[in-house]
N, C-alpha and C positions, 0 to 999 in steps of 0.2 A: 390454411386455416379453415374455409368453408367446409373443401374433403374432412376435415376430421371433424368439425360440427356434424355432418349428415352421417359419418359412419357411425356417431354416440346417438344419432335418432336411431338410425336402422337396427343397432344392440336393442333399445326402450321397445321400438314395433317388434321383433324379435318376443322379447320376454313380457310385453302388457298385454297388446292390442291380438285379436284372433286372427288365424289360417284361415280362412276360408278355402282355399284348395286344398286342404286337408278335409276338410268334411264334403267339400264337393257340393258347395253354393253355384245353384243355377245362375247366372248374372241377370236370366232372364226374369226371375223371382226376387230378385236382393230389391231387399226396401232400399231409401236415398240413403242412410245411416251407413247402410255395409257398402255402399258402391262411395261412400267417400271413405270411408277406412280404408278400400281397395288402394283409390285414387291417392290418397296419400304417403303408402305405403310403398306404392309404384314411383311416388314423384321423389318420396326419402331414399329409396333402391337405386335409382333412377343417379339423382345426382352424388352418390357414395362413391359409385361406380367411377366416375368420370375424370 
């Protein structure tokens, strides 16, 4: 039940939220905004996977 919770987030981050390794965001420049879009996108990938 969780895995399919996080895999219907990771489709939403997918199609809402942006790539940033498509455009090729310095992490060393990312304002706090994009370094938690990362962070959550990592934490939604993260437990899909699992």
């Amino acid at each position: 039940m969780k895995r399919q919770v996080f895999k219907i987030l990771a489709k939403f981050n997918k199609a809402i939220l942006p790539s940033y390794s498509k455009k090729h965001l310095d992490l060393a420049k990312a304002s706090k905004l994009q370094l938690a879009i990362i962070g959550w996108r990592y934490f939604v990938t993260k437990n899909a996977l699992d």
